[in-house]
C-alpha positions as CSV (number, residue, x, y, z in Angstrom):
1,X,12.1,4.3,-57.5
2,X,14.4,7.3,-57.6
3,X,13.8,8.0,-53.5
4,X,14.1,4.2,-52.6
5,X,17.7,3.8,-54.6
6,X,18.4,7.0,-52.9
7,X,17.4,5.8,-49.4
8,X,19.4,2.4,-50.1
9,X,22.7,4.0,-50.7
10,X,21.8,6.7,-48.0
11,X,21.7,3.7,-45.1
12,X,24.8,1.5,-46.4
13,X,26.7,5.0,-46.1
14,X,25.6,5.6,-42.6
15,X,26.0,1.6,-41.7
16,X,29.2,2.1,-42.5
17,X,29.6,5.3,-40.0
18,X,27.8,3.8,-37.6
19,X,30.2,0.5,-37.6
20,X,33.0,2.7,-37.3
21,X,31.4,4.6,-35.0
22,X,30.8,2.0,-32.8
23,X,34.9,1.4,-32.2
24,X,36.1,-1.7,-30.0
25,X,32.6,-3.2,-28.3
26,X,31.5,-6.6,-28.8
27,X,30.7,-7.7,-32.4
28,X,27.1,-8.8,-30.6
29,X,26.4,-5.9,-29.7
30,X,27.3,-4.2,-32.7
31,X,25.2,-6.4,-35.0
32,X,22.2,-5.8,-32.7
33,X,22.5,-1.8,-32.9
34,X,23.3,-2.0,-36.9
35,X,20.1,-4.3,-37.5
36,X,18.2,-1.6,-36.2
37,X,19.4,1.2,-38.3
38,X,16.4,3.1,-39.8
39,X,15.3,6.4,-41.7
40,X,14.1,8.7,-39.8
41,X,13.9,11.7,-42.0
42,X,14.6,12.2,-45.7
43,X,14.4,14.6,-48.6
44,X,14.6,14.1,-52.1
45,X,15.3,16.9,-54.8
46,X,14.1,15.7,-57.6
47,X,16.4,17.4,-60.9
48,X,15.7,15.9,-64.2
49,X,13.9,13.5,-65.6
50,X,15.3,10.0,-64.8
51,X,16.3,9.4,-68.2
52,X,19.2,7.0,-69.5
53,X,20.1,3.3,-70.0
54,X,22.4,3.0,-66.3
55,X,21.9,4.8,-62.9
56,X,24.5,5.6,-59.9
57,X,24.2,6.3,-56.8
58,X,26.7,7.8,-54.6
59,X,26.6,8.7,-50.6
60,X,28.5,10.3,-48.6
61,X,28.3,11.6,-44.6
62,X,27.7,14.4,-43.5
63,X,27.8,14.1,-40.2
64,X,28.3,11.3,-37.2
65,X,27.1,11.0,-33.7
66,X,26.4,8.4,-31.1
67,X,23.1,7.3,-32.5
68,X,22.6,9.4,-35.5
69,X,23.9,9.2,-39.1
70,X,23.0,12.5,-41.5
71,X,24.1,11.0,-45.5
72,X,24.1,13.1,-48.7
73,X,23.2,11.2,-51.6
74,X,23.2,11.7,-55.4
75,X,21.8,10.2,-58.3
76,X,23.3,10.2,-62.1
77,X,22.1,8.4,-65.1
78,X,24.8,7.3,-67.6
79,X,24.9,10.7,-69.4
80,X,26.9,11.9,-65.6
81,X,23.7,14.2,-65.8
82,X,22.3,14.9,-62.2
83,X,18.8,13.3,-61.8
84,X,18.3,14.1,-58.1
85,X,19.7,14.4,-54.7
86,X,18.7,13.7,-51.0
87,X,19.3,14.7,-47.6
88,X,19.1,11.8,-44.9
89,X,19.0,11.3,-41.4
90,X,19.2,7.2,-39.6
91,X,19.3,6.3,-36.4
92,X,20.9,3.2,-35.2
């Protein structure tokens, strides 16, 4: 559960950079390379226990290029505690 809420927030982060990415082309053509976005490697570091009543997630990007997207994620519980982290790559 911990590596697919990870993996969630990890690809809205770089469908976000990859829209921006993408700039001025045709909103067609944009949809259709989004869509695609996928995981094509990932790492999970796995902290603490994943205690507590409420989780979040938090992404951000590490880096940007013309069909890559490399995301940092983080996982909390509601103590702020640090349950685990992951390291992402998707191409779109």
């Amino acid at each position: 559960m911990i590596a697919t809420a990870l993996d969630t927030v990890g690809g809205l982060t770089a469908m976000v950079a990859a829209y921006q990415r993408l700039g001025d082309i045709d909103w067609k053509e944009k949809t259709e390379r989004l869509s695609k976005l996928g995981t094509v490697d990932m790492r999970v570091d796995y902290l603490k226990p994943g205690r507590g009543e409420s989780f979040v997630c938090h992404g951000s990007i590490l880096r940007t290029g013309n069909k890559l997207v490399v995301t940092r994620m983080e996982l909390r519980n509601d103590a702020e505690e640090l349950i685990a982290t992951g390291t992402a790559t998707y191409l779109y």
